[in-house]
C-alpha positions in Angstrom: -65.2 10.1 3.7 -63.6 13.2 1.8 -62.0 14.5 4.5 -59.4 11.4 4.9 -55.8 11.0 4.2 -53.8 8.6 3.8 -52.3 9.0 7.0 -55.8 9.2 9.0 -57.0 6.3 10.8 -60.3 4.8 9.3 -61.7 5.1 12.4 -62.1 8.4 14.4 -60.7 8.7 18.0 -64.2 10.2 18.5 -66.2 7.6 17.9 -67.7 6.2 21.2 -68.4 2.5 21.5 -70.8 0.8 23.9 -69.5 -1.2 26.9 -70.3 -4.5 25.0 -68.6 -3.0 22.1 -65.4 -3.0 23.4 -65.2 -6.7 24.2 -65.2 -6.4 20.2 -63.4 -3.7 19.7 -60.3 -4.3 17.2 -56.8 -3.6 17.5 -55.5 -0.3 17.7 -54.7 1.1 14.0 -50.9 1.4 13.1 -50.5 4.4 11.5 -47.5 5.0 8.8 -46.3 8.2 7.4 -45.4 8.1 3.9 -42.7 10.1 2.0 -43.9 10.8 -1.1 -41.1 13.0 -2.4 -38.7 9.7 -1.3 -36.3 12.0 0.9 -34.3 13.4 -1.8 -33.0 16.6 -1.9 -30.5 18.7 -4.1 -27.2 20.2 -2.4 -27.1 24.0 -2.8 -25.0 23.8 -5.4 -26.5 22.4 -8.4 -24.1 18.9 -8.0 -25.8 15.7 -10.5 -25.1 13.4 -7.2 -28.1 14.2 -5.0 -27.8 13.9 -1.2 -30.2 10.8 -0.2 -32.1 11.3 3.1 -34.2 8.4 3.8 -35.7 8.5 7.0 -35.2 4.5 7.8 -31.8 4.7 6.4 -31.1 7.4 8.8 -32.0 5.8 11.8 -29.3 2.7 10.9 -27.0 4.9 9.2 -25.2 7.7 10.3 -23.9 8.8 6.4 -26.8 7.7 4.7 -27.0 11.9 4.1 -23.7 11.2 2.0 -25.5 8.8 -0.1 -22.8 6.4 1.8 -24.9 2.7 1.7 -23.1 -0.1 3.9 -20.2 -1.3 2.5 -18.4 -5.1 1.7 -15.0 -5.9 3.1 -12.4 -6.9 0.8 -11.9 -10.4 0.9 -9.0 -11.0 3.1 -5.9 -13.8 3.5 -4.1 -15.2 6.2 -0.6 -15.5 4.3 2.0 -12.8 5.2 4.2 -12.7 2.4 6.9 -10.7 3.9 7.7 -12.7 7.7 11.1 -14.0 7.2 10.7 -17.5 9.0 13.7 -17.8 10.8 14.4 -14.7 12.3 16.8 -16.0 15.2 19.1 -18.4 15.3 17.7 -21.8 16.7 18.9 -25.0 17.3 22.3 -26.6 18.7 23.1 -27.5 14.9 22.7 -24.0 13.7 25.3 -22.6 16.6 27.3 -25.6 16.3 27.6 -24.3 12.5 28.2 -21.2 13.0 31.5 -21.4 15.3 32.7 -23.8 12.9 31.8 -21.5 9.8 33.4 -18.6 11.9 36.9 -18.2 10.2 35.4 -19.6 6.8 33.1 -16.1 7.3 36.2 -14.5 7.7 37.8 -15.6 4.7 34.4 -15.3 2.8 34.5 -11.5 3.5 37.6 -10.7 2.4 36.7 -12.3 -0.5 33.7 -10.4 -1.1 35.2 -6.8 -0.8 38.3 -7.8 -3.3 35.3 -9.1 -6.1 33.7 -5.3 -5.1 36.6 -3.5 -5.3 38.4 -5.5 -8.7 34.5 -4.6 -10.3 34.5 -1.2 -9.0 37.9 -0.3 -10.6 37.2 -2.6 -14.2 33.7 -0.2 -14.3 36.0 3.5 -13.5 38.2 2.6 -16.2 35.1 1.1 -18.7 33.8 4.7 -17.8 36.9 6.9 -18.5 36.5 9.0 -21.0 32.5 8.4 -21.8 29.8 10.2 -21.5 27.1 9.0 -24.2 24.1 8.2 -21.9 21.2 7.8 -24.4 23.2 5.2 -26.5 24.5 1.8 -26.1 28.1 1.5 -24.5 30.7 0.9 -27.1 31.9 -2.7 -27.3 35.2 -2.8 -26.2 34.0 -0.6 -23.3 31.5 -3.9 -22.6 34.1 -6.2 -23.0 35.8 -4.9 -20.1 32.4 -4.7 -18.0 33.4 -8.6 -18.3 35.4 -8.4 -15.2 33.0 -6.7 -13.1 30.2 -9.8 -13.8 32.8 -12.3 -13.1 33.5 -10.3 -9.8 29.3 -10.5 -9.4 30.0 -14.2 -9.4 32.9 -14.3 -7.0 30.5 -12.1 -4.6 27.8 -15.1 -5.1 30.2 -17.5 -4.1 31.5 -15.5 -0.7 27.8 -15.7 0.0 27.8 -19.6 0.1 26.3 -19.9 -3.4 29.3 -21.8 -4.4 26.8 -23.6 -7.6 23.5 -22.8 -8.8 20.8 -24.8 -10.1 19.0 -23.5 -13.3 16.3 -24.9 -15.0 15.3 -23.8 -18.7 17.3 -21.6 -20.5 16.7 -17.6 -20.9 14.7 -17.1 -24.6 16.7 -15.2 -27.4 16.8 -11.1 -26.2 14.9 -10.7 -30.2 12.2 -13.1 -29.1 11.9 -11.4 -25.0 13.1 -8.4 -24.6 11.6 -8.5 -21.1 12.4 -10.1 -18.0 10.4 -10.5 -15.0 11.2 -12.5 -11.9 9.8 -12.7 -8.3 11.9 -11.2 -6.1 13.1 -12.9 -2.8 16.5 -11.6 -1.7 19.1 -9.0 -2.6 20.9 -11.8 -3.9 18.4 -11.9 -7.0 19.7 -8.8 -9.1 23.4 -10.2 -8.2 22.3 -13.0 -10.0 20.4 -11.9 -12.6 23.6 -9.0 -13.6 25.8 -12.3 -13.8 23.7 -14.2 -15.8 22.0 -12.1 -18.3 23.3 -8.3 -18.0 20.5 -6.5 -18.1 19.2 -3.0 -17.8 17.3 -2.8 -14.2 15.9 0.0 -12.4 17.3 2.2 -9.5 17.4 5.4 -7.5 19.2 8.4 -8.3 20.1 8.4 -4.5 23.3 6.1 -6.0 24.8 8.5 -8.0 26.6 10.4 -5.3 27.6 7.0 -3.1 31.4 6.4 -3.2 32.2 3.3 -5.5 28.5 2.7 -6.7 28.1 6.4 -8.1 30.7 5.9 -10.2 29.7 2.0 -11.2 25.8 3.4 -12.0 27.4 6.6 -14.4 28.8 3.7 -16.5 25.5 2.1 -17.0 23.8 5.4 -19.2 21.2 6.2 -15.9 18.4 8.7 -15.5 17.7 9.2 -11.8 15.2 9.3 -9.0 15.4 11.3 -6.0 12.9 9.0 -4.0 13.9 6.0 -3.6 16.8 5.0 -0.9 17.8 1.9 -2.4 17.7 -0.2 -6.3 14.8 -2.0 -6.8 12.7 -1.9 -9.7 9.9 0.0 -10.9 8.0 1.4 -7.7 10.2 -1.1 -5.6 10.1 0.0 -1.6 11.5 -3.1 0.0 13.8 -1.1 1.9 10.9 0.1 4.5 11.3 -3.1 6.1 14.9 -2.1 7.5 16.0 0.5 9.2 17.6 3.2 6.9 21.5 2.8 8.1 21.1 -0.6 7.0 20.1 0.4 3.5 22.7 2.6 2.9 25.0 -0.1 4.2 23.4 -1.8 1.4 23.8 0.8 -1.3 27.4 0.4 -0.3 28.1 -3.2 -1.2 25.4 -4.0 -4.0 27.2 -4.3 -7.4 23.3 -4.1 -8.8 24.4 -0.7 -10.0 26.7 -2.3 -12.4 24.4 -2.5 -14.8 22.2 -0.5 -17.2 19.6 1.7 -15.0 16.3 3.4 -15.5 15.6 5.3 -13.1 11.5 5.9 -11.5 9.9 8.4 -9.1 6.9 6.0 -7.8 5.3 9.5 -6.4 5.5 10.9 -10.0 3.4 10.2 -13.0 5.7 12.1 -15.2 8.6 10.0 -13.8 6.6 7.3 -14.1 5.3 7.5 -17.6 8.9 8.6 -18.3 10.1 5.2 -17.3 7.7 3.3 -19.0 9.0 4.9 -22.0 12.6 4.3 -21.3 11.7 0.3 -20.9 9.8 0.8 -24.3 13.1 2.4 -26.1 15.3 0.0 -24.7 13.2 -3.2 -24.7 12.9 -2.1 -28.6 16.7 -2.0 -29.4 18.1 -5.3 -29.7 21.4 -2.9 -28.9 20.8 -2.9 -25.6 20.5 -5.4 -23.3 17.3 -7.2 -21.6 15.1 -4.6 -19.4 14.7 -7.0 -15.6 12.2 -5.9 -13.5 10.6 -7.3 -10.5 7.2 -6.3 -10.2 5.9 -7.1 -7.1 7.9 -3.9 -6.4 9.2 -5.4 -3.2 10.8 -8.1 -2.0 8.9 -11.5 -0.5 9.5 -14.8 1.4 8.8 -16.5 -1.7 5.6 -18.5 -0.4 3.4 -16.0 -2.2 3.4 -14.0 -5.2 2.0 -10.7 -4.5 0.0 -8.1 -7.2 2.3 -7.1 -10.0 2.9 -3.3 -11.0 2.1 -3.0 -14.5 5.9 -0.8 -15.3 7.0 -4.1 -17.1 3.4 -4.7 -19.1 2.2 -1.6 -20.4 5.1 -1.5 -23.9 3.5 -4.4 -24.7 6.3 -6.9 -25.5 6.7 -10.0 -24.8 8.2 -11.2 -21.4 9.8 -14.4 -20.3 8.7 -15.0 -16.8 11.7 -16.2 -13.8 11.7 -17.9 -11.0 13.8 -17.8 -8.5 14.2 -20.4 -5.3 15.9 -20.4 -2.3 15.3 -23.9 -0.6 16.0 -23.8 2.7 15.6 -26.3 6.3 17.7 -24.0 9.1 17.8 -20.9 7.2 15.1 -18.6 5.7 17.5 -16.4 2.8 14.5 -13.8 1.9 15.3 -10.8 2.9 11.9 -10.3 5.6 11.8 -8.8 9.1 15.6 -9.5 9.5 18.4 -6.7 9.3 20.8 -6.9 6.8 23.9 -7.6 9.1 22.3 -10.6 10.9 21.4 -11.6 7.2 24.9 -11.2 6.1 26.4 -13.1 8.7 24.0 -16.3 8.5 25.0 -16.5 5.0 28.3 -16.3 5.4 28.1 -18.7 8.2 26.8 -21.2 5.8 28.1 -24.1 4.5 26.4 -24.0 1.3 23.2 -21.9 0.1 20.8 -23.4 -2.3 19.6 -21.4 -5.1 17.4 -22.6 -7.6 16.3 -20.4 -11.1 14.1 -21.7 -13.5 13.4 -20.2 -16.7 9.8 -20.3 -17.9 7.9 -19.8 -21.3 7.7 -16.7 -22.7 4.5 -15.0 -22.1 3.0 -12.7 -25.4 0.4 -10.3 -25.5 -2.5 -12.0 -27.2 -2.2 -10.9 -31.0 -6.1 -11.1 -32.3 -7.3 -8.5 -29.6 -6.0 -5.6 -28.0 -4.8 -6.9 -24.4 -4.2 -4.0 -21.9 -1.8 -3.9 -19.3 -3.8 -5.1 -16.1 -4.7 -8.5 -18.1 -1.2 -8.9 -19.2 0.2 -8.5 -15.6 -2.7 -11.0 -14.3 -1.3 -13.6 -17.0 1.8 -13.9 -15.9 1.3 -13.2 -12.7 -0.8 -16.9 -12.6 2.4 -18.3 -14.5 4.6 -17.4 -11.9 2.6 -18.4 -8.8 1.6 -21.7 -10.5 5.3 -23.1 -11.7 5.9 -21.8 -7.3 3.0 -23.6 -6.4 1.9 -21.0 -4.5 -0.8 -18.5 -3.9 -1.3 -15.1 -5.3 -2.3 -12.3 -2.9 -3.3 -8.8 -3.4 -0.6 -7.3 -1.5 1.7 -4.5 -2.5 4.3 -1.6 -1.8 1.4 -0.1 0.4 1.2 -3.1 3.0 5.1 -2.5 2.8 4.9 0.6 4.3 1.7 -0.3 6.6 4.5 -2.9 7.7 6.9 -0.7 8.4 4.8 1.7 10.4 3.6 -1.0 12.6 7.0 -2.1 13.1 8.5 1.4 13.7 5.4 1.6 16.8 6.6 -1.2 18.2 3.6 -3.8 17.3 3.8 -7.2 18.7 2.1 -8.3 15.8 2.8 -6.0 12.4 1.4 -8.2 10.3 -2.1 -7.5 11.4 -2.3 -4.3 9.7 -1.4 -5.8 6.2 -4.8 -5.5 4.4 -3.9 -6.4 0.4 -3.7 -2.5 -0.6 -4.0 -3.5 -4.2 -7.3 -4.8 -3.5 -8.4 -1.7 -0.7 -6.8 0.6 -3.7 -8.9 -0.9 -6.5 -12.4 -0.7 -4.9 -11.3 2.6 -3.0 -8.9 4.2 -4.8 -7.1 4.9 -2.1 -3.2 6.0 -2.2 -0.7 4.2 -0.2 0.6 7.3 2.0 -3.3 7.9 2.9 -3.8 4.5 4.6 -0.4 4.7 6.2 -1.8 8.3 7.9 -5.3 6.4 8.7 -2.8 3.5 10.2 -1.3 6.4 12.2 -4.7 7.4 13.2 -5.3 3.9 14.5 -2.2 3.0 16.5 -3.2 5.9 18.9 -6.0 4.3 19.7 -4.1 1.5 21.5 -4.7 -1.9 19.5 -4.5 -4.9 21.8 -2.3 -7.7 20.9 -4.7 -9.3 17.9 -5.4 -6.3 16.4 -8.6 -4.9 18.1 -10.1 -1.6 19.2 -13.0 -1.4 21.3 -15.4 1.9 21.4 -13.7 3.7 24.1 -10.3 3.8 22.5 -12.3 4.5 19.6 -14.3 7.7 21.2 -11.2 8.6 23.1 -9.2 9.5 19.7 -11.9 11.1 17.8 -13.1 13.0 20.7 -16.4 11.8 21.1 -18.8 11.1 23.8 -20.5 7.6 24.5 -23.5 8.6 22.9 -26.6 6.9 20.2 -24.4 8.9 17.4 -21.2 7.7 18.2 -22.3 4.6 18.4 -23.7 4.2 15.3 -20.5 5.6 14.0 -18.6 2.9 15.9 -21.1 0.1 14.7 -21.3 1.9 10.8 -17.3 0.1 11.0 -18.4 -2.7 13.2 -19.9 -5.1 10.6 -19.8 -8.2 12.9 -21.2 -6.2 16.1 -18.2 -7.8 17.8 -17.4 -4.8 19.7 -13.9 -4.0 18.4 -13.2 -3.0 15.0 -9.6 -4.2 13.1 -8.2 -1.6 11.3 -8.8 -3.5 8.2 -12.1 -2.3 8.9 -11.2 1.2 10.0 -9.2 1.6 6.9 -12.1 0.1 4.9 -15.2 2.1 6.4 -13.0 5.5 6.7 -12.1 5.3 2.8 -15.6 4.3 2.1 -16.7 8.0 3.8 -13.8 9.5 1.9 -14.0 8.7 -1.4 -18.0 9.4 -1.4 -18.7 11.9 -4.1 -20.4 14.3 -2.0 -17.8 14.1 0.9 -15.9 17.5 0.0 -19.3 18.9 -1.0 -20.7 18.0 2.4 -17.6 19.3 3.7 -17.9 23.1 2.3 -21.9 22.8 3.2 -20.7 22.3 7.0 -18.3 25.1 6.8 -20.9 27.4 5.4 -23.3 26.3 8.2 -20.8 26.9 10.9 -19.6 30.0 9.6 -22.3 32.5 11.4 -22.0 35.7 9.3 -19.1 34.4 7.0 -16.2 35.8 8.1 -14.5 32.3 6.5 -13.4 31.2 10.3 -15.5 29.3 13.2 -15.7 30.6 16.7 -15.7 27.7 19.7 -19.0 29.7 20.1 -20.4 28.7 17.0 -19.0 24.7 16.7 -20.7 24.4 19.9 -23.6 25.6 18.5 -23.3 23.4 15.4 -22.4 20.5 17.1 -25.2 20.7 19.7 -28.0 19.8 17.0 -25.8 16.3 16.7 -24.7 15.8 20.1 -26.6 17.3 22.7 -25.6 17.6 26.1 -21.7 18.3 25.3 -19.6 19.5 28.2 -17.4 22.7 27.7 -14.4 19.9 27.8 -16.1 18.4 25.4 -16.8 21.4 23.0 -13.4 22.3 23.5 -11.4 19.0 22.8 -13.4 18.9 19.7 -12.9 22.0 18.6 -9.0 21.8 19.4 -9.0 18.8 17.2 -10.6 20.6 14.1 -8.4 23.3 14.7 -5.2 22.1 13.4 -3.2 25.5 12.7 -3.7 26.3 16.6 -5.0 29.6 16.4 -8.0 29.6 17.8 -10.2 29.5 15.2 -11.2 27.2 12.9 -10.6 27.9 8.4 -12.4 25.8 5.8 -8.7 24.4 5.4 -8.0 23.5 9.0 -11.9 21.8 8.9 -11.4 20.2 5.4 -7.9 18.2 6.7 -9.2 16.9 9.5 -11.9 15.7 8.1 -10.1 13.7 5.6 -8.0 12.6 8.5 -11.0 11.5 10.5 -13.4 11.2 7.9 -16.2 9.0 9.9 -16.8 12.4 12.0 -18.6 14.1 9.1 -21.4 12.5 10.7 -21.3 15.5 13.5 -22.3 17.9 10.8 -25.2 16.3 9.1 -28.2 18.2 10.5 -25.5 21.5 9.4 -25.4 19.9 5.9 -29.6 18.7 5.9 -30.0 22.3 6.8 -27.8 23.9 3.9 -29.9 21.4 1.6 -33.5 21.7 3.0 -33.3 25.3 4.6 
């Protein structure tokens, strides 16, 4: 009995049983293999995170050498908070309206580029002369701004809002400092520079526009050089419009008639220079109330989407906004509609209906230190409770997921919003990155709900139908449908990238491939790499692979050249893990 193991069947395959014996005999013995050092292993370079290698984790698991375990899906909504409802005109009422409202339309834009051009030339001569941007304009300077906000309100009523109802009156600027307000339409900061004159946010872009520039040097700005259009503090709402149409826009807003802080979204300095700038200001009962709209884009106003925290972070208190636009034949949010068609409808309106409604002030709690993401949440719930309606993780990133769709000619663009807020919080995922993975997608042909199957799949990452690539396809695949949404493309490909042994498993492939390390890969070599992962590759096959990896063209492939595509297509690191096991367990 010395002699056995643990993996030696009690009985011997020698033993010899009688004929009548084996009537008796029992069940073959099932014979398991244990792994006593629990498939763990050290990457070459010291790293803390170890590289897990569990053999039955393997088998189901094509990353499980990452450390990568299956991942949850976000929790997903059906609401798409930017679709403007009525993007056509529909209806014999609505066309009946509109040839009747035809020479009122007329009349209603002359009107509205006499208020521009009477505010325009009240601002140049409130300018002359001045040049003090870090202070509070002079009075009598302010005075004469007068005539530029009543022009704001002339410009309302060309629009059709000929009254508005409020609700609630704005709190005391020593009390809130702070104003926050959903944001529906570009009629909202039109509004808002009427009622209360306050400092907002735009881009620097402005500056050198004929009539606004000047308007915007009058209002003490800073600038940003990345933003096309006025919005707030890492406002984008312009990607869902073609660019002419935004400068059009630039054009005729008089939002630059007020005071401006200006914000790179793509900057932390910028941004953390902003947030100081609201601090300053918001701090000075000199100057006027800092507005912001933090959704950072603009909505249909049947959702209220994740607030940016540009607004929360000083720390004062804010008196939330809201602003309505109730509607029957005519959806006013400013959604998948052009700015010209949404110019004309409202001119070819008998009346618009506007509705604002002042709400309590919200504080930061006083007996504990509240940060900025709480804050946000707080009066986030205020606002999407006095709506009634729902708040979604959405932000600027489904923006520009929306736009990219929409640029490629989707019949469906709202299929690829995911709720980037929540995809950016459990994945830390920028907003440019998912747009490139959305890129990635698209290519490989979505059908009209959404929905790639495996050969589109294989067909864009070069793969073969193989047990690998299917188990890469399937890794995505949660519901074994088939076809993968790119919710779950996005998802499952951040998941691969964000792992904290991804760029290490990354250099350990390069070192693997790199026979003699001359810091380049031959064909020769990949194929010789790849051949331990996929065996049975075609020299089309080697080839379209290795063209793919080697994105500077030149024959050869760098650590750089494999390194970006990798974090392009991250779910094909799984072609170099018997490379990486090697590197780890030589």
């Amino acid at each position: 009995m010395s002699d056995h193991t643990v993996s030696a069947p009690l009985l011997h395959s020698s033993t010899h049983l009688s004929d009548s014996d084996h009537d008796h005999a029992p069940e073959p013995h099932v014979i398991l293999t244990v792994d006593d050092d629990d498939g763990v292993h050290q990457l070459p370079n010291g790293d803390d995170h170890q590289l897990v290698t569990h053999i039955s984790e393997v088998d189901d698991n094509p990353y499980a050498f990452l450390g990568a375990k299956r991942f949850d899906m976000p929790r997903s909504t059906t609401v798409d908070p930017f679709r403007n409802n009525t993007p056509r005109i529909e209806g014999v009422y609505e066309w009946f309206k509109i040839v009747v409202c035809l020479p009122l339309a007329l009349v209603r834009l002359v009107l509205f580029g006499f208020s521009l051009m009477v505010g325009y030339v009240a601002t140049r001569v409130a300018l002359h002369g001045w040049k003090d941007k870090q202070n509070p304009m002079p009075k009598w300077r302010s005075r004469l701004m007068c005539v530029t906000r009543f022009s704001a309100r002339t410009i309302l009523f060309s629009f059709g809002y000929q009254w508005i109802r409020r609700k609630g009156k704005p709190a005391p600027r020593e009390i809130a400092p702070v104003v926050v307000s959903n944001h529906v339409s570009y009629i909202d900061p039109i509004f808002f520079f009427y009622e209360l004159f306050p400092t907002i946010v735009a881009s620097e872009s402005h500056d050198s526009m004929p009539f606004v520039g000047t308007i915007i040097r009058a209002m003490q700005t800073s600038f940003d050089s990345s933003f096309e259009f006025w919005n707030p503090v890492y406002s984008a709402s312009e990607c869902l419009v073609h660019i002419s149409v935004i400068k059009t826009l630039k054009l005729l807003m008089p939002s630059p008639f007020l005071q401006v802080i200006y914000v790179n979204r793509f900057s932390p300095t910028s941004r953390k220079h902003a947030v100081g700038e609201i601090k300053r200001k918001a701090s000075c009962n000199q100057f006027p109330r800092v507005l912001l709209f933090p959704e950072g884009t603009t909505t249909n106003g049947r959702a209220i989407i994740s607030f940016q925290l540009g607004a929360f972070i000083p720390g004062y208190p804010i008196q939330p906004v809201i602003v309505r636009y109730p509607h029957v034949h005519f959806d006013q949010s400013w959604g998948n509609v052009s700015l010209g068609m949404l110019m004309f409808r409202m001119f070819t309106q008998f009346h618009n209906f506007m509705e604002v409604e002042y709400l309590p002030v919200v504080s930061p709690h006083e007996n504990q230190k509240e940060n900025a993401v709480r804050f946000a949440q707080r009066t986030g719930h205020a606002v999407s409770t006095a709506l009634n309606v729902v708040q979604t993780s959405h932000s600027y990133g489904d923006v520009l997921l929306l736009a990219k769709a929409l640029e490629c000619n989707q019949e469906n663009p709202s299929l690829y919003l995911v709720e980037m807020a929540a995809v950016e919080a459990a994945f830390h995922l920028s907003s440019l990155e998912a747009v490139e993975f959305l890129d990635v997608f698209l290519s490989m042909n979505p059908d009209s709900k959404g929905q790639v199957e495996i050969h589109d799949f294989l067909r864009v990452l070069r793969l073969k139908s193989c047990t690998l690539s299917e188990k890469i396809f399937g890794f995505i695949d949660m519901q074994k449908s088939g076809k993968i949404t790119f919710k779950q493309f996005l998802v499952g490909s951040a998941h691969i990238l964000k792992q904290p042994l991804f760029h290490q498993a990354c250099e350990s492939a390069f070192t693997a491939c790199d026979d003699g390390g001359k810091n380049y890969i031959l064909e020769q070599e990949f194929r010789y790499s790849l051949m331990l992962s996929l065996p049975g590759l075609s020299s089309n096959e080697i080839h379209g692979l290795f063209t793919l990896f080697d994105t500077d063209h030149d024959g050869k492939i760098s650590k750089a050249d494999l390194i970006a595509c990798l974090r392009r297509y991250p779910l094909l690191i799984a072609l170099f893990s018997p490379c990486v096991l090697q590197q780890t367990c030589p």
